[in-house]
N, CA, C and O atoms as a CHARMM CRD file, in Angstrom:
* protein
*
  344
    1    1 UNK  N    -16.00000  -3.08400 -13.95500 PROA 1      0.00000
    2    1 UNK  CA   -15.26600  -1.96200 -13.39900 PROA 1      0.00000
    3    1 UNK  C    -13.89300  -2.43400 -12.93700 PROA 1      0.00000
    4    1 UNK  O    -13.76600  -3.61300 -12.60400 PROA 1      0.00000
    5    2 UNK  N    -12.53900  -1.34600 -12.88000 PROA 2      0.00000
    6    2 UNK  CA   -11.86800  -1.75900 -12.91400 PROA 2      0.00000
    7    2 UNK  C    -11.19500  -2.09000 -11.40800 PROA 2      0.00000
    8    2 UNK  O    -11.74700  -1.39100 -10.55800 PROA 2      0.00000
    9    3 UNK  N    -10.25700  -2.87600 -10.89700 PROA 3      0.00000
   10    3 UNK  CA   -10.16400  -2.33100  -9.73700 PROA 3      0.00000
   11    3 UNK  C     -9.00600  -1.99800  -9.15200 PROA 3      0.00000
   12    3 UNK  O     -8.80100  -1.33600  -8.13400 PROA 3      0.00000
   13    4 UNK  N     -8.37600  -2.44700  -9.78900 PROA 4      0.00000
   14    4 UNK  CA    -6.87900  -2.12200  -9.88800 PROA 4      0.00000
   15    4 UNK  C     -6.97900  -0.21500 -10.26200 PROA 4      0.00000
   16    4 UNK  O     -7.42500   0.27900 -11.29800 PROA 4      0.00000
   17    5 UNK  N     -6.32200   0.65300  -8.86100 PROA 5      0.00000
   18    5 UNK  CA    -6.75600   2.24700  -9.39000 PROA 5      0.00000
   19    5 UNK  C     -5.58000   2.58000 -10.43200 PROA 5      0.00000
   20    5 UNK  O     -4.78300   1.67600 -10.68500 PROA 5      0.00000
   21    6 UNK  N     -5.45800   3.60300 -10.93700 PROA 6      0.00000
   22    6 UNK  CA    -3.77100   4.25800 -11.88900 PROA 6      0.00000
   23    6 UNK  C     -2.78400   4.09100 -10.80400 PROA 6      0.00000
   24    6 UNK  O     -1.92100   3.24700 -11.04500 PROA 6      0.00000
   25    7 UNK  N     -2.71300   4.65000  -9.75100 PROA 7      0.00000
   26    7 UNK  CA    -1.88500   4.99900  -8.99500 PROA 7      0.00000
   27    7 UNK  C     -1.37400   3.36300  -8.65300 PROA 7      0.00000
   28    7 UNK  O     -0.14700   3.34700  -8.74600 PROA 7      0.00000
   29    8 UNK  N     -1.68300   2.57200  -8.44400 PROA 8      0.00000
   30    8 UNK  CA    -1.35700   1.15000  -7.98700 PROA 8      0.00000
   31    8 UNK  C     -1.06600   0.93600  -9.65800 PROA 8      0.00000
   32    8 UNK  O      0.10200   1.29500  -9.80700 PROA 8      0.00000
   33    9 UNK  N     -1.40600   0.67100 -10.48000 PROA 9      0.00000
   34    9 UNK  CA    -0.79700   0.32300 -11.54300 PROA 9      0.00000
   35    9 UNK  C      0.42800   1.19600 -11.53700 PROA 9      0.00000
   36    9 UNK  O      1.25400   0.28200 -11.54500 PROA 9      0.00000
   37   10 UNK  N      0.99300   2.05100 -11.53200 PROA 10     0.00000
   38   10 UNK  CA     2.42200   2.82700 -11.66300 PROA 10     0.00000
   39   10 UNK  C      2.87800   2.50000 -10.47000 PROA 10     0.00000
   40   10 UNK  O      3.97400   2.02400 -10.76300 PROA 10     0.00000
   41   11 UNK  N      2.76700   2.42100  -9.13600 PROA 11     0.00000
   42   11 UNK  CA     3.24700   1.53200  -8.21800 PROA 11     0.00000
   43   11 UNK  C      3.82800  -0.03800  -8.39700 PROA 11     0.00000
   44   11 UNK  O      4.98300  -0.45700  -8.33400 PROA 11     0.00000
   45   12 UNK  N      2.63100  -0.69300  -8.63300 PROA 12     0.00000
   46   12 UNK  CA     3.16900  -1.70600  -9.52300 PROA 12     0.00000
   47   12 UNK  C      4.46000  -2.01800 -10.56800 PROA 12     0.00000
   48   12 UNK  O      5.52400  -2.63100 -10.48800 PROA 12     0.00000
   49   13 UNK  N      3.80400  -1.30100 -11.50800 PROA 13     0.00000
   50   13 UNK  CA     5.27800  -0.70500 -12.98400 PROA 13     0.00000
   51   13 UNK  C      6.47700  -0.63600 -12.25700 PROA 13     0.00000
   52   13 UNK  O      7.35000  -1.49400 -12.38500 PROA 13     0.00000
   53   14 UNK  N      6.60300   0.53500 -11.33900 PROA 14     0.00000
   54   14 UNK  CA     7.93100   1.10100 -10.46100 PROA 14     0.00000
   55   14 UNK  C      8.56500  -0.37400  -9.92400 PROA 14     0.00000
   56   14 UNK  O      9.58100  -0.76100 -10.50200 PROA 14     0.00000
   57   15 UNK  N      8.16000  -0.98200  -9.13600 PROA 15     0.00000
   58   15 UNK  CA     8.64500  -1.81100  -8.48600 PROA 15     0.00000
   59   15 UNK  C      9.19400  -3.22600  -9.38000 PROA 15     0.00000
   60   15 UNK  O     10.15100  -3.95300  -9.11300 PROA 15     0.00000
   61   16 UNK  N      8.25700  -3.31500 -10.47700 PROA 16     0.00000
   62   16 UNK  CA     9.25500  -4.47800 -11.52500 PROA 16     0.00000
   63   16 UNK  C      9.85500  -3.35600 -12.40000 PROA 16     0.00000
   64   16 UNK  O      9.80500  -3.91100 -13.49700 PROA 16     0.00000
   65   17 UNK  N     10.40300  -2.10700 -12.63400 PROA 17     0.00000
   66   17 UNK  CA    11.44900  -1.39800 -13.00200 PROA 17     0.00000
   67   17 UNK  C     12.91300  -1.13700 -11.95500 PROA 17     0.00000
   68   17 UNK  O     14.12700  -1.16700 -12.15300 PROA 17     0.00000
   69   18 UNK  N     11.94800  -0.85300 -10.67500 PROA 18     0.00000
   70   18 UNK  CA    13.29600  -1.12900  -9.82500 PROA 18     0.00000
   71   18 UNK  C     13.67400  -2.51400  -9.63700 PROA 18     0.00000
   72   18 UNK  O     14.59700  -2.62500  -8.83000 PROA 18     0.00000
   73   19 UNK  N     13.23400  -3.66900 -10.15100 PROA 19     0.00000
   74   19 UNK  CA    14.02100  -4.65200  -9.54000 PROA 19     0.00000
   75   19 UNK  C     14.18200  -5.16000 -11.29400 PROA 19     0.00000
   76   19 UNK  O     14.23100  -6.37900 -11.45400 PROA 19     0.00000
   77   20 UNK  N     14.25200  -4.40300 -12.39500 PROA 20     0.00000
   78   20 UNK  CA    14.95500  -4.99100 -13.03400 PROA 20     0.00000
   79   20 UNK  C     14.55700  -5.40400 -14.16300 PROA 20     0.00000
   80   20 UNK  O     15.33600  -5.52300 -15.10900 PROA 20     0.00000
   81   21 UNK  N     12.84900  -5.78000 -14.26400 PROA 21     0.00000
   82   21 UNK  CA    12.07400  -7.11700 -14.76600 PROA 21     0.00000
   83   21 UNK  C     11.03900  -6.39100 -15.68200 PROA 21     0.00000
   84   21 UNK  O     10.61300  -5.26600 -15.42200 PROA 21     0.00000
   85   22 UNK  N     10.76700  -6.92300 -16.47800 PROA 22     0.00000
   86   22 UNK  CA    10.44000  -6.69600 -18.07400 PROA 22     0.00000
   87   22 UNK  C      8.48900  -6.79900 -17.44800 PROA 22     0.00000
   88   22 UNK  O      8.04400  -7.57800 -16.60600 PROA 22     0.00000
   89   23 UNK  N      7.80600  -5.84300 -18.14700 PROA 23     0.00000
   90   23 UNK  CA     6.13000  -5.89200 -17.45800 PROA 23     0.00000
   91   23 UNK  C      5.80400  -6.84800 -18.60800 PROA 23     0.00000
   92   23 UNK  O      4.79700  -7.51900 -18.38100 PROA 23     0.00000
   93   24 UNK  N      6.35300  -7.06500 -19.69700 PROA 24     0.00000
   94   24 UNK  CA     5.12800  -8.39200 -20.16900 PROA 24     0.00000
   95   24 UNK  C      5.86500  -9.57000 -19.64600 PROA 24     0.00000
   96   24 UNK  O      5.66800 -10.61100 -20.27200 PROA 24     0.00000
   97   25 UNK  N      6.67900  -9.62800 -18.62300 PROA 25     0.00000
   98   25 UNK  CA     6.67700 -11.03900 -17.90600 PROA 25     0.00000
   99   25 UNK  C      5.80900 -11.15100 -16.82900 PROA 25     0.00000
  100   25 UNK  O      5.83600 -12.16400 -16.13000 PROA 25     0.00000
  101   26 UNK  N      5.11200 -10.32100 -16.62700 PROA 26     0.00000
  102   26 UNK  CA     3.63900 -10.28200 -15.85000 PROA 26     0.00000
  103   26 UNK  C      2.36500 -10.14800 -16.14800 PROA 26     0.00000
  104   26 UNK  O      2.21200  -9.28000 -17.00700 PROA 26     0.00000
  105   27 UNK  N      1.27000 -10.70100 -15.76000 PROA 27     0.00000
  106   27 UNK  CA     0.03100 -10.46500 -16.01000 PROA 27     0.00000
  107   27 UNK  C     -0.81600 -10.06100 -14.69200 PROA 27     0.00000
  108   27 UNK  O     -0.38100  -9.97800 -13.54300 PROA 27     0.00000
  109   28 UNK  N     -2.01600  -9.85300 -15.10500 PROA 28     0.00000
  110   28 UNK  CA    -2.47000  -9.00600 -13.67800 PROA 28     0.00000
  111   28 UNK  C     -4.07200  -9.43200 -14.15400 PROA 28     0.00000
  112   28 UNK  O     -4.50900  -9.20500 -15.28200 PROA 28     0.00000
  113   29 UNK  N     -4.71600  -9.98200 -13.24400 PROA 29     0.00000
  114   29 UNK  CA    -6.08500 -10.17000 -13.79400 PROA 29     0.00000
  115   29 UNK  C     -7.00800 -10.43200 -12.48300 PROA 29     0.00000
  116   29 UNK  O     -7.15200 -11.50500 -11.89600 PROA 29     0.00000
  117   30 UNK  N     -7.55700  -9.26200 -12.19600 PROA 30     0.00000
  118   30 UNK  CA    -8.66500  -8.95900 -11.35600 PROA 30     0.00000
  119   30 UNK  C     -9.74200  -9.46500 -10.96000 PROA 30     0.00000
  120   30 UNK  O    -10.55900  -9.64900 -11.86300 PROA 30     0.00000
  121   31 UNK  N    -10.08800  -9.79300  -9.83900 PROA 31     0.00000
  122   31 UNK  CA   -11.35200 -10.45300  -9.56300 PROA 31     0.00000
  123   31 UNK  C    -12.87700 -10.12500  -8.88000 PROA 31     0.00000
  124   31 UNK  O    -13.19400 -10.94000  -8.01300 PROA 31     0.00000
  125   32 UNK  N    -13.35000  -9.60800  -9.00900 PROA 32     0.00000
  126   32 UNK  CA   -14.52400  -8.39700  -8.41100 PROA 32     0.00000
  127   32 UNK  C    -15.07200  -9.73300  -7.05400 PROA 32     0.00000
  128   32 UNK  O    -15.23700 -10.86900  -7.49900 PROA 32     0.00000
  129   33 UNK  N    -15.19900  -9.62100  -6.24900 PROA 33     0.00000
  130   33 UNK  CA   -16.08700  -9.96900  -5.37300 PROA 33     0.00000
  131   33 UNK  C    -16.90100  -9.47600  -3.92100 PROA 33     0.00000
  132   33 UNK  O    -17.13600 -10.04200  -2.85300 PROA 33     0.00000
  133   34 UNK  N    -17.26200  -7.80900  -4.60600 PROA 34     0.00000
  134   34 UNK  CA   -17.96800  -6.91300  -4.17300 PROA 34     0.00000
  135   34 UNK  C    -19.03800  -7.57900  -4.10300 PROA 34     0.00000
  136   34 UNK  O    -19.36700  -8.28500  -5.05600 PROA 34     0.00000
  137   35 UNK  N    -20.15100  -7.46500  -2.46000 PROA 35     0.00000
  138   35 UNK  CA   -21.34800  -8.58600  -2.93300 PROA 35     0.00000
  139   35 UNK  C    -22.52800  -6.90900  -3.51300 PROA 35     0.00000
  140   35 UNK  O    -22.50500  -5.75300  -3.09100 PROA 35     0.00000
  141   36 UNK  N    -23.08400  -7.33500  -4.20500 PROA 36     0.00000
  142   36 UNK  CA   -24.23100  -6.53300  -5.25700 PROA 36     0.00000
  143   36 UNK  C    -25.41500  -6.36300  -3.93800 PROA 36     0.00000
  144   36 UNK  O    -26.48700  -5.75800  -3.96300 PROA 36     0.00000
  145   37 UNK  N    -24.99400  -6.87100  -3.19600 PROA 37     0.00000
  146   37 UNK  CA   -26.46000  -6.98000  -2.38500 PROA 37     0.00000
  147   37 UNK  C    -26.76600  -6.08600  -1.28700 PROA 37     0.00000
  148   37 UNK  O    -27.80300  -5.78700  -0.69500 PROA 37     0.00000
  149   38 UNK  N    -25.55000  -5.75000  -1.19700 PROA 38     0.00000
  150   38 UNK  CA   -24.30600  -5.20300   0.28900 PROA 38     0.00000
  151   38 UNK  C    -25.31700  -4.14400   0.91800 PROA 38     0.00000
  152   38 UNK  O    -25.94200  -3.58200   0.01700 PROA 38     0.00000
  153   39 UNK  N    -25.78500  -3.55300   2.61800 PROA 39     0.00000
  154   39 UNK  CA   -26.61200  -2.26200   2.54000 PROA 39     0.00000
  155   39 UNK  C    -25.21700  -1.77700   2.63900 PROA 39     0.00000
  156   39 UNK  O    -25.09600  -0.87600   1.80800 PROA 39     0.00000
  157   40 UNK  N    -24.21100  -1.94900   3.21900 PROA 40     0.00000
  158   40 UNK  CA   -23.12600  -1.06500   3.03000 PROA 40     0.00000
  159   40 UNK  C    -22.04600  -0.83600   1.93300 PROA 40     0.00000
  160   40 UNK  O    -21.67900  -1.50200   0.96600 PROA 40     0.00000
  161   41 UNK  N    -21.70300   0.28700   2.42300 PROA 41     0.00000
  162   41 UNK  CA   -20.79600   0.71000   1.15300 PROA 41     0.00000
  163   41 UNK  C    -19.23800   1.19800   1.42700 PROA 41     0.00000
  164   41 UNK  O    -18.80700   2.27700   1.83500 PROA 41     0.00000
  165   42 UNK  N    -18.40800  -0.31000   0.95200 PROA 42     0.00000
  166   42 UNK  CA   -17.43900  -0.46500   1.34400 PROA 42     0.00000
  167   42 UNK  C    -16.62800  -0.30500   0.29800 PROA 42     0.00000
  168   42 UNK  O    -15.40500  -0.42600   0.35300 PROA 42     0.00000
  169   43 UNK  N    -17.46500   0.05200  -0.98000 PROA 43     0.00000
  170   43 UNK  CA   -16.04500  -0.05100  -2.32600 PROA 43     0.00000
  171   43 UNK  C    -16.01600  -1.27000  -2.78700 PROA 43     0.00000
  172   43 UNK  O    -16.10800  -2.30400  -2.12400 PROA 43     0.00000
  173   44 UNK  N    -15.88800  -1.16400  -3.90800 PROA 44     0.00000
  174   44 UNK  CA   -15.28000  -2.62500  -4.41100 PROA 44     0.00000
  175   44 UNK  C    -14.11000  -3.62700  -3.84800 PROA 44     0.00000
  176   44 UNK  O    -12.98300  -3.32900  -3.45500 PROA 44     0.00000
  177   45 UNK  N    -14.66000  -4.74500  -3.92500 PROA 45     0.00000
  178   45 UNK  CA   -13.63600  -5.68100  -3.03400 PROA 45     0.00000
  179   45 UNK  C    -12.97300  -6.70900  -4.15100 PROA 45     0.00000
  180   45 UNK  O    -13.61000  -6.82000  -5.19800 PROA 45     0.00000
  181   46 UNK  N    -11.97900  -7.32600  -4.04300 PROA 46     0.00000
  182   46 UNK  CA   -11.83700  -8.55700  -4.44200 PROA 46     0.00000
  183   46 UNK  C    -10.48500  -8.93500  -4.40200 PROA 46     0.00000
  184   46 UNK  O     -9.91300  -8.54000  -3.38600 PROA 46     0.00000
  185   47 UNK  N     -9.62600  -9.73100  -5.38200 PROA 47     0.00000
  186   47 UNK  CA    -8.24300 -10.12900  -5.54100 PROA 47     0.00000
  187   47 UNK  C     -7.78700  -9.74600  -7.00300 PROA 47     0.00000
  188   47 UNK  O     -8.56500  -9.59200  -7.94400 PROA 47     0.00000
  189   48 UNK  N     -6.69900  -9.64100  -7.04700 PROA 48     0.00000
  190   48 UNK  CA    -6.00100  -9.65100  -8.08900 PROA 48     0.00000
  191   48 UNK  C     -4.94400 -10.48600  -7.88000 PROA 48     0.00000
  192   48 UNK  O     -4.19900 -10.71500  -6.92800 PROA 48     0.00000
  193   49 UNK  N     -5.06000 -10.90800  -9.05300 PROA 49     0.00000
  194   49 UNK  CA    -4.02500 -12.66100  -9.38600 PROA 49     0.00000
  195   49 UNK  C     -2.90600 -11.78100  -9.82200 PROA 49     0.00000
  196   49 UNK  O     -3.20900 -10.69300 -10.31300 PROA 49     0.00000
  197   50 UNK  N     -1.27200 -12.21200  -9.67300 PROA 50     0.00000
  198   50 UNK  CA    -0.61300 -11.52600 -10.59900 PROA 50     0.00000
  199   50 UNK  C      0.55100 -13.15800 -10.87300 PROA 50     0.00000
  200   50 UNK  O      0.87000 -14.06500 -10.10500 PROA 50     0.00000
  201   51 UNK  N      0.84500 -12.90200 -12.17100 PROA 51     0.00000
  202   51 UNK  CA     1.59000 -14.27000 -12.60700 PROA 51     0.00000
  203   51 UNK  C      2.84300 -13.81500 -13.46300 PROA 51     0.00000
  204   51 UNK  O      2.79500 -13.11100 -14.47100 PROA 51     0.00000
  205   52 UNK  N      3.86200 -14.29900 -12.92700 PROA 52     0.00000
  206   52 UNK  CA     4.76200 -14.16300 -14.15500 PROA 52     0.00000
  207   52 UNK  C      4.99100 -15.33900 -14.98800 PROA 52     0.00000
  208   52 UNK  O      4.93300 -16.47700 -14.52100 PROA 52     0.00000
  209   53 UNK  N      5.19100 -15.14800 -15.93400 PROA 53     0.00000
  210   53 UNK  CA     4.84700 -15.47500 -17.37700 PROA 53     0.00000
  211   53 UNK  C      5.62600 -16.78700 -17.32000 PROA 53     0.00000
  212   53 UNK  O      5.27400 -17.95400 -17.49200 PROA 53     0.00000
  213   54 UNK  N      7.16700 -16.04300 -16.93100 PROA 54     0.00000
  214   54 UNK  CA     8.46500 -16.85300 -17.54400 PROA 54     0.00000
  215   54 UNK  C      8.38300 -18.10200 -16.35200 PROA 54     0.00000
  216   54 UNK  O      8.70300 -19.21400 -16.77400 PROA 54     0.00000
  217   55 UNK  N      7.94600 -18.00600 -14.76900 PROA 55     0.00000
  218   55 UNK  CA     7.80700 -19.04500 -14.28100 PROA 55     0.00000
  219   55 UNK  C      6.82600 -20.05300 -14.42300 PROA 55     0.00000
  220   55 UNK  O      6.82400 -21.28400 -14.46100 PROA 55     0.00000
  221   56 UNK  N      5.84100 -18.97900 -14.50000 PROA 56     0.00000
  222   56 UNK  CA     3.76000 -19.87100 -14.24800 PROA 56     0.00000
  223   56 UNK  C      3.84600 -19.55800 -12.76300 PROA 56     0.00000
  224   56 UNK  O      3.11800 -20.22400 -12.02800 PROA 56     0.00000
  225   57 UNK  N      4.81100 -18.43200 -12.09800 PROA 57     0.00000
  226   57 UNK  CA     4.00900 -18.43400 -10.73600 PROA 57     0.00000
  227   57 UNK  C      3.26900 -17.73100 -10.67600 PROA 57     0.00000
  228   57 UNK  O      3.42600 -16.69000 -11.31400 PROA 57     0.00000
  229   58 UNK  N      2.11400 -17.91600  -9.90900 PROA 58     0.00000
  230   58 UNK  CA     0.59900 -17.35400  -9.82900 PROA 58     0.00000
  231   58 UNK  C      0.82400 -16.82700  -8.40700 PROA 58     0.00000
  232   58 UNK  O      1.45100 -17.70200  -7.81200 PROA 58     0.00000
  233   59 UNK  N      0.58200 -15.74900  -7.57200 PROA 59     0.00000
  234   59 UNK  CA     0.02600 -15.28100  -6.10100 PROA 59     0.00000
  235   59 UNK  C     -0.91800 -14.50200  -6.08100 PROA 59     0.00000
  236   59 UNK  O     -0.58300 -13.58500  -6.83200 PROA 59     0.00000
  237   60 UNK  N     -2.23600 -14.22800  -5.54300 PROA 60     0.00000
  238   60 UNK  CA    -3.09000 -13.80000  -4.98400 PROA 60     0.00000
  239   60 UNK  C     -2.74400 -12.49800  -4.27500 PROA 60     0.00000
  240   60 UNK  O     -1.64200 -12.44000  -3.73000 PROA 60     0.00000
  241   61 UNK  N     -3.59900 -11.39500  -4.21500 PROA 61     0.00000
  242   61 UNK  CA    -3.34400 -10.16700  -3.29100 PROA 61     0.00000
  243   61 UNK  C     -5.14200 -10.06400  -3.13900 PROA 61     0.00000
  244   61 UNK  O     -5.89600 -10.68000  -3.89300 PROA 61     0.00000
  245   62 UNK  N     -5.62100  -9.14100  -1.98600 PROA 62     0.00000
  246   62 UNK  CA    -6.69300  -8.69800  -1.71100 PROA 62     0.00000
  247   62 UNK  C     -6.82300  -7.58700  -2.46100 PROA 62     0.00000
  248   62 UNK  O     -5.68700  -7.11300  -2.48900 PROA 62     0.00000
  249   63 UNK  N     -7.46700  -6.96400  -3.02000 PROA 63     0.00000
  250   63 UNK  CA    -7.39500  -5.57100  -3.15300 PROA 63     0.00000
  251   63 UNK  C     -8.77800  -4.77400  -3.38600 PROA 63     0.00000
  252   63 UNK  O     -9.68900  -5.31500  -4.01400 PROA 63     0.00000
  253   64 UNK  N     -8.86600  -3.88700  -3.02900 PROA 64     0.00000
  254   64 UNK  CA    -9.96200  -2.84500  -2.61100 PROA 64     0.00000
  255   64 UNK  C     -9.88600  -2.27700  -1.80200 PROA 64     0.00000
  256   64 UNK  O     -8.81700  -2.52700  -1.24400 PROA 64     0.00000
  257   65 UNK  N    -10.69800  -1.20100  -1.06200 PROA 65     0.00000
  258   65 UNK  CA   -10.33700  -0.35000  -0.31000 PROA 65     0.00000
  259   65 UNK  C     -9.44000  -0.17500   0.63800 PROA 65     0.00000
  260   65 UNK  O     -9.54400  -0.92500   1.60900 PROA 65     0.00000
  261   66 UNK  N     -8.64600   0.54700   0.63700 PROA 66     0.00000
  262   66 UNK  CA    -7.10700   0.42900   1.45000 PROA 66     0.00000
  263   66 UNK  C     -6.30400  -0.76900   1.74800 PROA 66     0.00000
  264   66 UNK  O     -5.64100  -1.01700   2.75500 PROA 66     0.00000
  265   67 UNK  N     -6.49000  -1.46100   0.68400 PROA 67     0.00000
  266   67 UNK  CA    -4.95300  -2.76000   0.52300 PROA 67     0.00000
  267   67 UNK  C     -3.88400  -2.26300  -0.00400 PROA 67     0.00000
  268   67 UNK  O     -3.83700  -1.20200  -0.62800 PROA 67     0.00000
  269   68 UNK  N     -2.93700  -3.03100   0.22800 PROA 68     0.00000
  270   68 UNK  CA    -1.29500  -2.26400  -0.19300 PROA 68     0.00000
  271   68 UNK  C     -1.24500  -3.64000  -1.18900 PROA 68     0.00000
  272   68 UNK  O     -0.06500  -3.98600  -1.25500 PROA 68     0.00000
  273   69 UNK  N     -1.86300  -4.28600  -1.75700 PROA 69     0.00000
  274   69 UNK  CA    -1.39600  -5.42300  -2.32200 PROA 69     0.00000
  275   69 UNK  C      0.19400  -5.12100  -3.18800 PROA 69     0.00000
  276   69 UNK  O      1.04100  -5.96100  -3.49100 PROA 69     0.00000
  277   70 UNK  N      0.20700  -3.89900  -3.38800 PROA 70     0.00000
  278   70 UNK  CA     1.72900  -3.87800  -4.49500 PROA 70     0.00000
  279   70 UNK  C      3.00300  -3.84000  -3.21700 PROA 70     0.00000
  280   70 UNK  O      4.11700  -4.33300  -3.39800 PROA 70     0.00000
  281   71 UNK  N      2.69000  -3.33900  -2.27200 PROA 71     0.00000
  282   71 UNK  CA     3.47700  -3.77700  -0.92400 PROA 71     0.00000
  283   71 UNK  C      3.86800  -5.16800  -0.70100 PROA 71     0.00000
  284   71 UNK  O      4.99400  -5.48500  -0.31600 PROA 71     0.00000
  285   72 UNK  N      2.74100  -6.15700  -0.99700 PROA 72     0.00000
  286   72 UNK  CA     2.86600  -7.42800  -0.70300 PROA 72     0.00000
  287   72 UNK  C      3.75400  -8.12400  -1.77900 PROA 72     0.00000
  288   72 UNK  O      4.78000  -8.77700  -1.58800 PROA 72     0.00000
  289   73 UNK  N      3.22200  -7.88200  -2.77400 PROA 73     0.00000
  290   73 UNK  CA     3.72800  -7.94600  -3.79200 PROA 73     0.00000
  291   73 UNK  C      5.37800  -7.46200  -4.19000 PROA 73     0.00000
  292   73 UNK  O      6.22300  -7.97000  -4.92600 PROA 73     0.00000
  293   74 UNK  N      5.37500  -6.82500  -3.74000 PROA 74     0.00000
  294   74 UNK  CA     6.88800  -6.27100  -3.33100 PROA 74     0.00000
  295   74 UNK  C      7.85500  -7.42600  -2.85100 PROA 74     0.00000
  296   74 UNK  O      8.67700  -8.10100  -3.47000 PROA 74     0.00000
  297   75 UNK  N      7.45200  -7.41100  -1.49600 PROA 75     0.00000
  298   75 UNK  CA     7.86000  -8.47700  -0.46500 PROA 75     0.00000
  299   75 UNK  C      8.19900  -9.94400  -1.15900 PROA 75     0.00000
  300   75 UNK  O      9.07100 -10.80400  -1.28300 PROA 75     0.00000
  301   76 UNK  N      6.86800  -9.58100  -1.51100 PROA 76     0.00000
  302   76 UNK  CA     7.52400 -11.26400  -2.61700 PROA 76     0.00000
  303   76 UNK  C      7.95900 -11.28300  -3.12800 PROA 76     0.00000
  304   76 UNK  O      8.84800 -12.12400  -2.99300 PROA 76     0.00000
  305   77 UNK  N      7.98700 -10.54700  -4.24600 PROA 77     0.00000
  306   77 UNK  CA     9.16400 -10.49100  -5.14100 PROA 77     0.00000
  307   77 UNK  C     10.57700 -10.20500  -4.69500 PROA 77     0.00000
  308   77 UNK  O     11.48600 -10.53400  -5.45800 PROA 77     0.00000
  309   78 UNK  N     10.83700  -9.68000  -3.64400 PROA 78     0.00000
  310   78 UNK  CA    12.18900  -9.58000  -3.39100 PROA 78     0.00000
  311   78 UNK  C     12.55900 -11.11600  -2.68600 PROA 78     0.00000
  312   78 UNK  O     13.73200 -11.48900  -2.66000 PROA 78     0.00000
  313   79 UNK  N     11.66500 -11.80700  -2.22700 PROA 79     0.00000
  314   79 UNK  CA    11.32800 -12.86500  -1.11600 PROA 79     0.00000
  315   79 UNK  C     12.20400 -13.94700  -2.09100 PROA 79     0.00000
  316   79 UNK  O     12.92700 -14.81300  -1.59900 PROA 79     0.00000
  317   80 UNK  N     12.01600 -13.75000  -3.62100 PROA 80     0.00000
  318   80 UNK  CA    11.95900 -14.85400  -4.37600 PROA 80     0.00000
  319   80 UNK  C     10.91900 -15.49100  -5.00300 PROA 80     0.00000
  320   80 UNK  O     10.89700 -16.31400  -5.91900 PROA 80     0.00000
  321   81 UNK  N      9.98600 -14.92100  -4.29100 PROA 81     0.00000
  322   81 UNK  CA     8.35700 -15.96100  -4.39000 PROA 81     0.00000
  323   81 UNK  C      8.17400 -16.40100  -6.09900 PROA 81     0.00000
  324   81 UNK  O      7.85200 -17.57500  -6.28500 PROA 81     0.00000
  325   82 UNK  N      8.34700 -15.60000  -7.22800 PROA 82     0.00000
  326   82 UNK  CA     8.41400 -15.53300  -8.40300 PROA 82     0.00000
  327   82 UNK  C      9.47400 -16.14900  -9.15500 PROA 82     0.00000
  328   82 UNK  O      9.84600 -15.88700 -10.29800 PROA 82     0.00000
  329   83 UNK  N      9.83600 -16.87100  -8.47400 PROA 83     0.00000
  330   83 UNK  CA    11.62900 -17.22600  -9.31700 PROA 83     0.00000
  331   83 UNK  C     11.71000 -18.80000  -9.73000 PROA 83     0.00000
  332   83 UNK  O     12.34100 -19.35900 -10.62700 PROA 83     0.00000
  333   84 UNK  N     10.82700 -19.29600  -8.73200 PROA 84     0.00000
  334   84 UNK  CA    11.14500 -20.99500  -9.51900 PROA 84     0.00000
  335   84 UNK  C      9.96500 -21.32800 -10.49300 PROA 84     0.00000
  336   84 UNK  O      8.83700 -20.85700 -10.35300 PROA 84     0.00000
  337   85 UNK  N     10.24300 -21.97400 -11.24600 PROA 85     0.00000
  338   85 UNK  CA     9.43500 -22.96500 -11.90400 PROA 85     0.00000
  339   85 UNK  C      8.34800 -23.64700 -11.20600 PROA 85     0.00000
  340   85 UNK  O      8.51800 -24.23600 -10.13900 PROA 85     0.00000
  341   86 UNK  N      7.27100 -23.56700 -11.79400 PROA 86     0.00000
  342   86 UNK  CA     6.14800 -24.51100 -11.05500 PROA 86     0.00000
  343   86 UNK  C      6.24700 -25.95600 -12.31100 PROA 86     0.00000
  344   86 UNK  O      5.54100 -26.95400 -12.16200 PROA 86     0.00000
């Protein structure tokens, strides 16, 4: 399942259109770590990795129920976080 919702994917999109930057210099690859066992029901949990291509930088976001990870993600990217070479 997926966990990344539409609305955060076009959030996402928007924000490397406003700053400029091409979407296949990014990848986005999700990590489920909802526990299966859970009595409660909190939604799917986990991270999404996002990397741009042209550096190899890799950062981490939380995402599942009410994370702003494309907020964070934001931040960084304006931060620089994405810009050097690893």
């Amino acid at each position: 399942m997926k966990l990344i919702e539409p609305d955060e994917q076009r959030a996402f999109l928007a924000v490397l259109q406003h700053n400029g930057l091409a979407e296949h210099d990014f990848e986005l690859a999700e990590t489920d770590t909802t526990d299966p066992k859970g009595d409660e029901n909190f939604g799917l949990q986990g991270y999404v990795a996002v990397t741009r291509r042209s550096t190899r930088v890799t950062r981490e976001y939380p995402i599942g129920y009410e994370t702003d990870w494309v907020e964070h993600f934001s931040k960084d990217l304006g931060a620089g976080a994405f810009d050097k070479l690893e």
